[in-house]
Structure formats: structure tokens, C-alpha cells
N, C-alpha and C positions, 0 to 999 in steps of 0.2 A: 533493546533496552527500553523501560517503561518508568517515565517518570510522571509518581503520582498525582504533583502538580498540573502538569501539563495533560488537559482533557480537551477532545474534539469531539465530545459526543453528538451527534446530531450535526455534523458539520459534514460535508464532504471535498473532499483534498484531491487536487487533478496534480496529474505527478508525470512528465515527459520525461523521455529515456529510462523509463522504468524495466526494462528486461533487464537488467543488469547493473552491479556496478554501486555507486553513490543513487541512483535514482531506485532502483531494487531495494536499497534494504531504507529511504525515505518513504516509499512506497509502505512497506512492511511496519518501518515505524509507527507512520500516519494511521495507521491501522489499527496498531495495539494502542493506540490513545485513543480511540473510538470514532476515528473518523471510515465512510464509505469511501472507499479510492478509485479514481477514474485513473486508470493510467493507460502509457502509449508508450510505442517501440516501435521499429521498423520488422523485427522478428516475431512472428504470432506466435512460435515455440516458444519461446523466452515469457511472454505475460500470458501464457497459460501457468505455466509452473508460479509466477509472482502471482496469479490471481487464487490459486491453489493455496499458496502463502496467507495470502492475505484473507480465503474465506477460513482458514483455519481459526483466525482471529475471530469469529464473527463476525464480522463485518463483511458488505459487499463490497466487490469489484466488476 
């Protein structure tokens, strides 16, 4: 969900427990608002698919 208000462009957003879950789609969010997302997991499967996610956006991970 993208709300046009809310912009991070040039910003970057560190996002813990991000494989999954509530942390996965804040991850995902923070993204489509224009933020770079550093994110963490204990599963490297899991933030390859979220960083896949999130380069979709444009933005890096």
C-alpha cells in the first residue's frame, strides 16, 4: 500500500526480522515510499526473495 503523503525518498530505513511476516511486507513498504532498505533475518532464503521484493521497487537492498 502506498501512500502518497508519506515519502522517504533519499532516506534509508533498517528493517530487523524482515524475512517474513510484519517485518517483510514494512520492509516492502519502506520501499515503495522511496526509501533504500537495509534489512536482517536469521534465514538468507527468506531476504533474498524480500530483497528481490524490494529491488522491484527501485530501490536498494
Amino acid at each position: 500500500m502506498f501512500l502518497p503523503s508519506f515519502q522517504l525518498t533519499n532516506k534509508i530505513a533498517f528493517v530487523t526480522g524482515a524475512g517474513r511476516g510484519i517485518g517483510r511486507a514494512l520492509a516492502i513498504g519502506l520501499a515503495e515510499a522511496g526509501a533504500d532498505v537495509m534489512i536482517v533475518s536469521r534465514t538468507a532464503s527468506n531476504l533474498e526473495e524480500v530483497a528481490g521484493g524490494i529491488n522491484k521497487t527501485g530501490r536498494k537492498a
